[in-house]
N, C-alpha and C positions, 0 to 999 in steps of 0.2 A: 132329388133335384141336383145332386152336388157329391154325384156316384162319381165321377170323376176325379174329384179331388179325396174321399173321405172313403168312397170304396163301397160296398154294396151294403156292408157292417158296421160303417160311420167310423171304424176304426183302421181302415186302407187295406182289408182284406188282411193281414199279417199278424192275423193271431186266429187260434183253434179256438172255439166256443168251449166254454165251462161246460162241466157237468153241473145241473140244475140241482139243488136239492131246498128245501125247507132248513130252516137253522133257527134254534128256542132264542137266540139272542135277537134282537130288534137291530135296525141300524143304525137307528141313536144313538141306542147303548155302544152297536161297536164302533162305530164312528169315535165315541168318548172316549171308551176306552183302550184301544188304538192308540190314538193319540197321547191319554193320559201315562201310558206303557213304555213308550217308543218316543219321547219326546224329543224332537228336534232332528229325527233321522227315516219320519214317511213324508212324501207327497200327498196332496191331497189334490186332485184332478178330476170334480164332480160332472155329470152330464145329466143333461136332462132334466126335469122336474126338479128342484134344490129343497123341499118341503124338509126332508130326512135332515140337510143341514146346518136350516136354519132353527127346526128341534132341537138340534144338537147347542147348538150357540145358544139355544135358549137355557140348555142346562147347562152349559158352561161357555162363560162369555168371552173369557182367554184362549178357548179352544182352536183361533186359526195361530197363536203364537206357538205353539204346541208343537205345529206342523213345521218341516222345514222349508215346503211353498208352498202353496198353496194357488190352483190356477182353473179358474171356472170360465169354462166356454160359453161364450154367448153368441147370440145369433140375432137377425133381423125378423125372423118368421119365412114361412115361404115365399117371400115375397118382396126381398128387400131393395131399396131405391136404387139405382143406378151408381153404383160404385161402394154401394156398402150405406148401412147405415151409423148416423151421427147423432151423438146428443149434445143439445145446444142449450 
């Protein structure tokens, strides 16, 4: 809906796709330990379903202090009111 602004890749076309693979760690786990590693010097810029890091917050509750920002995209649905939506 919003190929315009975000790009055909939701990320404005300006990055090569990953090579795919499987990985024995979970995302929890790397999510924690990422952060538990690296304190105070990654971002955290989650998309999409947030399941993975609200597990993670569930095993460590300190975990967005960790980060040095942390910034989650949100959205209205496909469908949102005329100028954006608000919560009231």
């Amino acid at each position: 809906i919003a190929d315009f602004v975000h790009g055909t890749d939701g990320l404005g076309d300006r990055f090569e796709r990953a090579e795919l693979r499987v990985e024995e760690e979970s995302a929890v786990d790397a999510i924690v330990r990422i952060a538990a590693e690296n304190p105070g010097e990654v971002d955290l810029h989650p998309l999409g379903p947030l399941t993975n890091i609200a597990r993670a917050l569930e095993r460590d509750p300190d975990l967005f202090l960790k980060f040095r920002s942390v910034v989650i995209m949100g959205g209205a649905g496909p469908y949102p009111a005329p100028g954006g939506a608000t919560l009231t």
